[in-house]
C-alpha positions in Angstrom: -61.2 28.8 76.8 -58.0 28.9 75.2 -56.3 25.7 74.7 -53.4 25.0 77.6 -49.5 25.5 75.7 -47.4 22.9 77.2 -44.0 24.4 78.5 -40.8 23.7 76.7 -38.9 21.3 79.0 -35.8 23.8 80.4 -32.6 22.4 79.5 -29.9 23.2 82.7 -27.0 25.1 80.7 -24.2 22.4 80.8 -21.0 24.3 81.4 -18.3 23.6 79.4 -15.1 22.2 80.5 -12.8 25.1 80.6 -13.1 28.0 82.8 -14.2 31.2 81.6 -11.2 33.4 81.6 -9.5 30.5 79.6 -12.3 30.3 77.1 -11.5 34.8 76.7 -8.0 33.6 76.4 -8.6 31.4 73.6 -10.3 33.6 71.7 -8.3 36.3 72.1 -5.5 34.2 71.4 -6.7 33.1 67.8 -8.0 37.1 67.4 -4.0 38.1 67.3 -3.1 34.9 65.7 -5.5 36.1 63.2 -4.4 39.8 62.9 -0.7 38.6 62.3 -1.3 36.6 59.8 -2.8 39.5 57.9 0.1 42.1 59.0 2.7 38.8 57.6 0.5 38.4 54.3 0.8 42.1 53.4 4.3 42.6 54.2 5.4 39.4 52.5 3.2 41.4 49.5 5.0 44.4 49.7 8.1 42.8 49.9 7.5 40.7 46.8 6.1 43.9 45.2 9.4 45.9 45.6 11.7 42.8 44.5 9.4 42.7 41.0 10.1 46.5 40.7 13.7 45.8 41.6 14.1 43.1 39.0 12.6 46.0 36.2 13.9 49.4 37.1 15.4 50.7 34.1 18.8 52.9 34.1 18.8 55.1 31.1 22.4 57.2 30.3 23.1 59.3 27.4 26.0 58.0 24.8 27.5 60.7 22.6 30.2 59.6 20.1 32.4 60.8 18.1 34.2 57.8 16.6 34.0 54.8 14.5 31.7 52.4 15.6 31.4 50.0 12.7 35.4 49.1 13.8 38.7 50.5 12.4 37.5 50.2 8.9 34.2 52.2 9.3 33.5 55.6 9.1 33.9 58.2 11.9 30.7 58.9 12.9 29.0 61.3 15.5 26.3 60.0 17.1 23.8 60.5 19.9 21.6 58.0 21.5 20.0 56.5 24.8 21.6 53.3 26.7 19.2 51.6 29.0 21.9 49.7 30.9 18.8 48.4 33.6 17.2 45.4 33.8 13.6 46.9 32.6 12.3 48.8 30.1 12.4 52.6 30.0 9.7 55.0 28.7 11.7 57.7 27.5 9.2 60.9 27.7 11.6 64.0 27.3 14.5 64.5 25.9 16.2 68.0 25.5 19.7 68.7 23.7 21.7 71.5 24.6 24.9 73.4 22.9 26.1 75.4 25.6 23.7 77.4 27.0 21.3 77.2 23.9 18.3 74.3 23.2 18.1 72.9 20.3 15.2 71.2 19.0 16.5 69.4 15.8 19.3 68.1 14.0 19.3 71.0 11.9 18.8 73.6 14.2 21.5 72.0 16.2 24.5 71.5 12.6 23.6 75.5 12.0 24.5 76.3 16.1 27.7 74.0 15.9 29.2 75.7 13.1 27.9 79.3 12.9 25.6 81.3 10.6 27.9 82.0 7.9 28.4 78.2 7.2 24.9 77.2 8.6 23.3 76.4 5.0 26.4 74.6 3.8 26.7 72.3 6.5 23.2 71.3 6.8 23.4 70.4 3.1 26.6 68.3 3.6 26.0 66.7 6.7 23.2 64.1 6.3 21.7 62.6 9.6 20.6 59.1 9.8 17.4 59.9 13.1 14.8 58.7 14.5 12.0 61.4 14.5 9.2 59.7 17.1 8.6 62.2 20.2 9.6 59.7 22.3 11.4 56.2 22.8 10.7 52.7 25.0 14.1 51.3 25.1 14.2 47.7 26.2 16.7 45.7 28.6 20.5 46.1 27.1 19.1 48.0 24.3 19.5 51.7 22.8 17.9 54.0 21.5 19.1 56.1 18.4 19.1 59.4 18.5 20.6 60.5 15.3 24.0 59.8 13.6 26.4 61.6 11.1 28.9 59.9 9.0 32.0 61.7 7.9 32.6 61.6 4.1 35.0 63.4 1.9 32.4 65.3 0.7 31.2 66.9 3.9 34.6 66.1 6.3 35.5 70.4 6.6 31.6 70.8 8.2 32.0 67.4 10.4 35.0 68.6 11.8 33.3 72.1 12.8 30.8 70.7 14.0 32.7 68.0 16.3 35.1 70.6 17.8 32.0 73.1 18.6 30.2 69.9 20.5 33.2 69.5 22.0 34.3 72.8 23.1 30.9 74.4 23.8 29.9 70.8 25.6 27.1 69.2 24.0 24.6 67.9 26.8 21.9 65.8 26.8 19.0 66.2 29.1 15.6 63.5 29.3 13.1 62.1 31.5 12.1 58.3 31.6 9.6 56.4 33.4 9.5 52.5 34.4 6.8 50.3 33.6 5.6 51.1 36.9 5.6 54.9 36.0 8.4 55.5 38.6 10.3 58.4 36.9 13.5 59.7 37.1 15.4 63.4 35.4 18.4 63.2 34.1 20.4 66.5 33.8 24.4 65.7 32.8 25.5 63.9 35.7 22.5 64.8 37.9 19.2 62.1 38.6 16.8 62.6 40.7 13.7 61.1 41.1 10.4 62.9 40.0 6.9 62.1 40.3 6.3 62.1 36.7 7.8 63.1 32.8 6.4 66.9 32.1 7.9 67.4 28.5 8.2 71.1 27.3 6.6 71.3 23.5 9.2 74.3 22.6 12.7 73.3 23.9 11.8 68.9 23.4 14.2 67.7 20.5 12.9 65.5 17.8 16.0 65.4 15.2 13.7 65.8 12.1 12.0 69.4 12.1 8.6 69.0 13.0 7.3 70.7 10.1 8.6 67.6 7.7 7.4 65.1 9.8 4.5 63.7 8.5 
């Protein structure tokens, strides 16, 4: 015979002190209160994440000068470089020179388009730049970013002029891509930015003032 099991003694369910529709209403009470406070925490972080951006976009112009920036008694000087006037730093990744309607890819190239074929040779001889030759430039805060610069001597003054009146008369522009540190990128063409999804540098028409041939 198999050995009698003594029953569990049945505990009568105690009800609790609320009613049941206000025990669904609690819950569903703290359920919302819940799923707010998630909806709050993420827009509080995506607020917080666009004020960070904010307080590092970058706003990079082109600066082309044709005067004397070491003061009265300094040198005229022609010079081209990159202001970043934001408050973050900006990845420059392109950066395209035009004379009129031609590219130019170096400094060179550019002296011998300014002032003609006849005087090319001459004027490249004469007119010694002072560049930076990297592809590409990060330009902090407040900073700039030299491009290249030429400074007139007595020696070479007949060529600087030339080649200051053909930048000004054919209207020497300045054309670049930069990105911020949270690869938001913007194209600048003259007076025109917009906005692009990223930097897409062309290899034949970028502009890195020493020819690419010397760099080593």
């Amino acid at each position: 015979m198999e050995p009698d099991i003594p029953e569990l003694p049945r505990h009568p369910h105690k009800p609790s002190g609320l009613p049941r529709w206000l025990e669904w209403t609690t819950a569903i009470s703290a359920l919302i209160i819940s799923v707010c406070s998630i909806g709050i925490a993420i827009y509080n972080a995506r607020i917080e994440s666009r004020l960070l951006k904010a307080d590092s976009y970058p706003y990079l112009v082109a600066g082309i000068s044709d005067g004397q920036l070491d003061g009265p008694n300094g040198p005229e000087s022609i010079t081209i470089e990159l202001l970043n006037n934001g408050v973050g730093p900006a990845n420059e990744q392109s950066l395209k020179i035009r004379l009129g309607d031609q590219y130019v890819t170096n400094v060179k190239d550019l002296i011998r388009t300014a002032v003609g074929s006849a005087d090319g040779d001459k004027a490249v001889a004469l007119l010694t730049p002072v560049y930076d030759d990297e592809p590409t430039r990060f330009i902090a805060s407040r900073d700039h970013g030299l491009i290249f610069h030429i400074d007139k001597t007595p020696a070479n003054a007949r060529y600087w002029d030339m080649f200051d009146h053909a930048m000004n008369v054919k209207r020497l522009s300045v054309e670049f891509c930069y990105c911020s540190v949270f690869d938001e990128c913007w194209s600048v063409k003259g007076q025109v930015r917009e906005e692009v999804k990223a930097c897409v540098p062309d290899p034949h028409l970028e502009f890195v003032p020493k020819p690419r041939a010397q760099i080593v």
